[in-house]
C-alpha positions, 0 to 999 in steps of 0.5 A, spaced: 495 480 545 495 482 537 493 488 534 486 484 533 485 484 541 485 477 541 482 473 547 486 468 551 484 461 553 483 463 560 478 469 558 472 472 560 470 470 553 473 464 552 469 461 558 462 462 555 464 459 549 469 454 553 470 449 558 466 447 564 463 453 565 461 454 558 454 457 557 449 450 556 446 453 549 452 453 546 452 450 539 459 448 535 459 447 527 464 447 522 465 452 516 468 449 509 474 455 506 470 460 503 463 459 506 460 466 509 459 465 516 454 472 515 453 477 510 452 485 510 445 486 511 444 480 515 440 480 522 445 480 527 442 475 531 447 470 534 454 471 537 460 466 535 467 465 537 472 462 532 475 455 535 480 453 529 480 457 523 480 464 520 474 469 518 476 473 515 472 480 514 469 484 508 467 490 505 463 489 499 459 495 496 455 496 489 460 498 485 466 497 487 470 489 489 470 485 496 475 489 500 478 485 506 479 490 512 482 485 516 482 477 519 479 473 526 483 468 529 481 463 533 479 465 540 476 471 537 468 473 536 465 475 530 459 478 530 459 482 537 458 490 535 452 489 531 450 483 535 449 490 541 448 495 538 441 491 535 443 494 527 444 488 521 451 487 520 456 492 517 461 487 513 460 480 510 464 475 514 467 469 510 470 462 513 479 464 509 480 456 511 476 450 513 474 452 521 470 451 527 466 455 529 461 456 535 454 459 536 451 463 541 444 466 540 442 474 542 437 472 547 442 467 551 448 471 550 445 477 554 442 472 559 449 470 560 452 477 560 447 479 566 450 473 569 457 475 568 459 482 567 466 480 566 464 479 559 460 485 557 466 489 560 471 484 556 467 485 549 466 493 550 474 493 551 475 488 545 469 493 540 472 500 542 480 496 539 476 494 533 473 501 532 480 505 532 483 500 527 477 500 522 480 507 520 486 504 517 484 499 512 488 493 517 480 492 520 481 485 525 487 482 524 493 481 520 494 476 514 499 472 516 498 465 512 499 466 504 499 461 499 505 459 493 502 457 488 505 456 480 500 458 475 506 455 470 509 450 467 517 449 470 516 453 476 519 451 483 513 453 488 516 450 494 523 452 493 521 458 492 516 458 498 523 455 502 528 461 499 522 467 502 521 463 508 529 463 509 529 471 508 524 472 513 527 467 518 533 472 518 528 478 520 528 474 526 520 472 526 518 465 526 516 461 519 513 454 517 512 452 510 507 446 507 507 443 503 502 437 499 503 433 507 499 439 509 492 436 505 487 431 508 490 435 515 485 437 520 483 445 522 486 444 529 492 441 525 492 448 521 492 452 527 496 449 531 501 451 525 499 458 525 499 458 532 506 456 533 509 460 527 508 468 526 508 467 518 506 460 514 507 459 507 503 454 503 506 451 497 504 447 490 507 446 484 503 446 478 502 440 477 499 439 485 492 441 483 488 438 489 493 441 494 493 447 490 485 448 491 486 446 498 491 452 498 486 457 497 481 454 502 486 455 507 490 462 506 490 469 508 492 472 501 494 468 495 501 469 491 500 465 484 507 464 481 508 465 474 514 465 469 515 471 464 518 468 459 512 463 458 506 467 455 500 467 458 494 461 458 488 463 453 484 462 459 484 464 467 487 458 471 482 454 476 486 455 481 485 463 480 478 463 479 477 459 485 481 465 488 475 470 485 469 466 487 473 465 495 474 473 495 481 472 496 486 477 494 490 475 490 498 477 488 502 475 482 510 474 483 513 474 476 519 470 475 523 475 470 531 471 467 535 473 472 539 478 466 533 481 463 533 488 463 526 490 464 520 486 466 516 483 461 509 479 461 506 483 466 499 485 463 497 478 459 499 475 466 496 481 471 489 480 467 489 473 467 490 471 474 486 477 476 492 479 481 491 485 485 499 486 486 505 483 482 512 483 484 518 482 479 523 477 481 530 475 478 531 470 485 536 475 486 538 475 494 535 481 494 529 480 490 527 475 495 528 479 501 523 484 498 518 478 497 520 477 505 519 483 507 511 484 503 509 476 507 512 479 514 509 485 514 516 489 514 516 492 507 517 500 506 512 504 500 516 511 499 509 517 497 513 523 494 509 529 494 507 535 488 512 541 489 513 544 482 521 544 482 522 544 489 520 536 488 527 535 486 529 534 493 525 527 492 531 525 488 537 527 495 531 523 499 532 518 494 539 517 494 540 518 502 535 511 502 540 508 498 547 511 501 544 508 508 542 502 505 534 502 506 530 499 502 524 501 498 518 496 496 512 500 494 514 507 491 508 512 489 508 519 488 503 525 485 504 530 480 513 532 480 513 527 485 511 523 480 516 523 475 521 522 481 518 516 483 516 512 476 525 513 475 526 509 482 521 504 479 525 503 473 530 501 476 535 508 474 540 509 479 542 515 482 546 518 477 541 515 472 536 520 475 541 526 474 542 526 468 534 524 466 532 529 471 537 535 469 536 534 462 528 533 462 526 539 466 534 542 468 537 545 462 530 548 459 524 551 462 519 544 461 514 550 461 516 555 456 512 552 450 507 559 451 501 559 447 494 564 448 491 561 455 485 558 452 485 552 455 493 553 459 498 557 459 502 552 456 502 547 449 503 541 453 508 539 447 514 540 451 513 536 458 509 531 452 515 530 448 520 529 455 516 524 459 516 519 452 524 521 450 525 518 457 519 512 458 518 511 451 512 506 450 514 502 458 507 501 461 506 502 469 506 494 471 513 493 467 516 497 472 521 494 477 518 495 483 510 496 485 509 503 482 503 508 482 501 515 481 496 520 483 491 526 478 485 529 480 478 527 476 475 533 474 469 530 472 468 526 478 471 530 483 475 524 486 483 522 486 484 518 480 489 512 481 494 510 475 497 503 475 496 501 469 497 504 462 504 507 458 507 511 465 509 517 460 501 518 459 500 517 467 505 522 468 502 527 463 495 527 467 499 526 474 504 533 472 498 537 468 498 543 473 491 547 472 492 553 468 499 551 466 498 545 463 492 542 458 488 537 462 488 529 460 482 526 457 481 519 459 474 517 456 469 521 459 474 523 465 478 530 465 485 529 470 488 534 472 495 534 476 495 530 482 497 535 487 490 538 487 486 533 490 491 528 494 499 531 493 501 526 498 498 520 496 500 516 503 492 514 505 493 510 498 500 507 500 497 504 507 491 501 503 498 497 499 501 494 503 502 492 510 509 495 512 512 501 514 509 508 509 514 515 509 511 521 507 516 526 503 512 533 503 516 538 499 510 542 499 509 544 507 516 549 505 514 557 506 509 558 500 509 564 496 510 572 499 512 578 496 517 577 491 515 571 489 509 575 485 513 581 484 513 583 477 518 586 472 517 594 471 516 592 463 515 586 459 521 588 456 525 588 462 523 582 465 525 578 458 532 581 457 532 579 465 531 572 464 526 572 468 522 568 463 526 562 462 522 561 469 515 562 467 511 568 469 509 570 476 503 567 474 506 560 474 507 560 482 501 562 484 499 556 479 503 551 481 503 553 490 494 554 489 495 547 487 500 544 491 496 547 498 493 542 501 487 544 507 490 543 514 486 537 515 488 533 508 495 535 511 494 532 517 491 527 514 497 525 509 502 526 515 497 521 520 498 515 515 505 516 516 511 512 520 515 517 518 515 524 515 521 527 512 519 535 510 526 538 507 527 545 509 527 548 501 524 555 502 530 558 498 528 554 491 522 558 488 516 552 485 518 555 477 525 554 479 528 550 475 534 550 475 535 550 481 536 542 482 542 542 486 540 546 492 533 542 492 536 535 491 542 538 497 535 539 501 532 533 500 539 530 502 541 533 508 533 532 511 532 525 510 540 524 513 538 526 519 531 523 519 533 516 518 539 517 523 534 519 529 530 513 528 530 509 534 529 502 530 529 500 523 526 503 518 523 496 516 519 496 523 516 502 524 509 500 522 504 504 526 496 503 528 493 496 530 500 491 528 505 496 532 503 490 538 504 485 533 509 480 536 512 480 528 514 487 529 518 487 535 516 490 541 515 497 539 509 502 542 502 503 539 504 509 535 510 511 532 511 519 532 513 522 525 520 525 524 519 531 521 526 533 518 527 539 516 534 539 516 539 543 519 538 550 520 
């Protein structure tokens, strides 16, 4: 059985809607690719029952975009919680490829389930499954078909399927690639396929229109290749609207010369083909193992915690993934935090960040430019000129990697997310710790630092992608005590002490108020967790800032032993509804937490 509970062939469910024993009132239909079987709001009236094909289910709100929570295969029903409940359907739900469907009205299906309890006990089982993954975005099912389709001219879509494909098969998971012999083919044809592969990959080239459009009736999530060094076309693609119009969600894979130093082409790209995500590749080895990993559902994302100075522990924890030789796909971070993952999303290594850290925030107090507290402690000058001295003009989606930042919308009282825009801009809202730092303004918005409402942005990362998600939390170390606040017996005496390169009292109080989640953000961001490195830092002060070798030493040292107590790779930790998934090996439903607090 999948995370999505699916029903067998010899099922209870099954034989209602199957085989010699199938309810008389039973009717079969076809559903073309992207027709909505039901929408929300919608009486729920009927029963169905996937034959061949793929539903897939949707959150649609006013004010927001359709949001896939998750895929109905076949032998799988639809419909079933509203259908008992008596109340109108809560999601839309929308044929992902042409599919067989059949039917069962309310009336005649109750009539049957009086008959057959056998049913009713199957469904009950199958709603309370469903009911517990609703939580974590992964809704019904899982991607598992994606199609690769070239947006421009010169790109190989099935060679480049075929180097993914190869990546993925030495993940040891099952895989097929189709290519233009796949058109004109039936829905069972399809699902044979799918049945007999853990992940399918469709390609079409560029100039394979109608293959390309019969792709996107047939997919799961869409992956539209473009190169970088060809600019953009003026208008969005076919293939790209009819992407739009099927609710698909669409990525954006960006062919970057394999000797550029930093990605290009990405806005023009990302808004023509409307892309959710985009990946930057080289065709490197380790570029397409990156893709393998998104399409198995074995990617990792790295959320990285606020902390003021006790944040550098990030750059020890970065540099342990690298030593043991971890991959990490998607990176995000809030406030310090922040700055620590947009350095590994430019692709700076681990000396790199040495030196950029050191010199930005190591060598002189970031916060020293005082001025009279109108606003904040703080110019904001300082931290200003730093951020653009190391990340220049770069934009988010230029960086190498999946990258984004959290700040705090005064205004709306809501966590603001930054992927795009100048990353010194995102970084200056993301760091602007209240009382300290002067807000950002964006618009009619007020941010502030991304600590205060979401300091370990790890529910976020879930949303991204499907892989394995590690939380650092810099700031569950001891929080303030006497010392921390103990002022100098003069204002002279605390200057000629040097205690003012590190700010006053008043900044650790600042800094630990706003990076001091409740118990229950906290247990919230450590739930969304596969696993959880809290480095044991409570000998760094939070306005310590010279103070880098004993927190990055501390971040070493934790994430270490960490990863050396996992019983599986890194890459198959992925907890909640796919931990059952066949794809990801054979591992428990819920994976424990590691929290690492080094040695003592």
């Amino acid at each position: 059985m999948t995370g999505s509970g699916r029903a067998s062939t010899e099922s209870a469910l099954s034989r209602l809607f199957v085989g010699p024993r199938a309810a008389k009132s039973v009717v079969g239909f076809s559903l073309p690719g992207g027709r909505p079987l039901f929408r929300s709001g919608q009486p729920a009236d009927t029963l169905y029952f996937v034959r061949s094909g793929r539903l897939g289910v949707y959150r649609e709100t006013a004010d927001e975009p359709s949001h896939l929570l998750g895929v109905i295969t076949p032998g799988e029903p639809a419909g079933e919680m509203s259908l008992i409940a008596g109340t109108p359907h809560s999601a839309t739900v929308t044929a992902l490829r042409d599919s067989d469907i059949l039917a069962l009205s309310r009336h005649d299906f109750f009539e049957e389930a009086r008959r057959r309890p056998d049913v009713m006990a199957e469904l009950a089982r199958l709603m309370i499954q469903r009911a517990r993954q609703a939580p974590s975005a992964s809704g019904v099912g899982r991607p598992s078909v994606f199609g690769f389709v070239g947006v421009s001219q010169g790109v190989d879509a099935r060679g480049f399927a075929q180097e993914v494909a190869q990546a993925v098969s030495e993940l040891g998971i099952t895989i097929a690639v189709i290519g233009s012999e796949g058109a004109h083919q039936t829905p069972e044809w399809f699902s044979r396929i799918e049945r007999d592969h853990e992940v399918v990959l469709m390609a079409a080239d560029h100039q394979e229109q109608d293959w390309a459009h019969q792709c996107v009736r047939q997919v799961d999530r869409l992956m539209l290749i473009a190169r970088a060094d060809t600019s953009s076309p003026r208008t969005s693609p076919v293939v790209a609207l009819t992407a739009a119009q099927l609710h698909r969600q669409t990525d954006l894979i960006l062919i970057q010369p394999t000797d550029a130093v930093r990605p290009t082409g990405s806005d023009a790209w990302i808004d023509c083909v409307r892309a959710e995500r985009h990946f930057h590749v080289r065709r490197s080895p380790r570029d397409i193992q990156r893709i393998a990993r998104v399409v198995s559902g074995t990617s990792v994302g790295l959320a990285l915690s606020g902390g003021g100075a006790r944040a550098y522990a990030h750059v020890g924890v970065i540099r342990a993934f690298r030593e043991a030789g971890h991959p990490v796909d998607f990176i995000a971070g809030a406030s310090m935090g922040a700055v620590i993952a947009a350095g590994y999303a430019a692709g700076w290594d681990d000396q790199e960040i040495t030196e950029r850290v050191t010199a930005a925030f190591v060598t002189s107090n970031p916060l020293g430019d005082l001025t009279f507290p109108m606003v904040a402690m703080t110019r904001g000058l300082t931290v200003k000129q730093r951020l653009r001295e190391h990340f220049g003009d770069l934009e988010i989606p230029d960086l190498w990697l999946p990258f984004f930042c959290t700040s705090s919308n005064l205004t709306t009282a809501q966590t603001f997310t930054h992927h795009r825009g100048k990353v010194r801009k995102a970084l200056r809202a993301s760091v602007a710790l209240p009382g300290i730092l002067p807000p950002v303004v964006m618009g009619q918005d007020v941010l502030v630092d991304g600590a205060v409402m979401c300091n370990l942005p790890t529910d976020l990362m879930r949303n991204w992608h499907r892989g394995t998600v590690v939380g650092v939390d810099v700031a569950m170390a001891e929080g303030l005590n006497a010392a921390d606040i103990a002022r100098p017996p003069s204002f002279t005496r605390w200057v000629l002490s040097g205690e003012w390169r590190h700010g006053p009292p008043i900044v650790s109080i600042l800094i630990r108020a706003a990076t001091a989640p409740t118990a229950r953000e906290t247990t919230m961001a450590h739930a969304a967790c596969d696993l959880l490195i809290a480095p044991k830092i409570d000998g760094v002060e939070l306005r310590d800032w010279r103070a880098f070798e004993p927190a990055v030493s501390a971040g070493y040292q934790a994430t270490k032993a960490a990863l050396e107590r996992l019983d599986r790779p890194l890459t198959r930790l992925r907890r909640g509804p796919d931990a059952d998934d066949p794809m990801l090996g054979d591992m428990s439903p819920i994976v424990e937490a590691v929290r690492a607090f080094g040695p003592e």
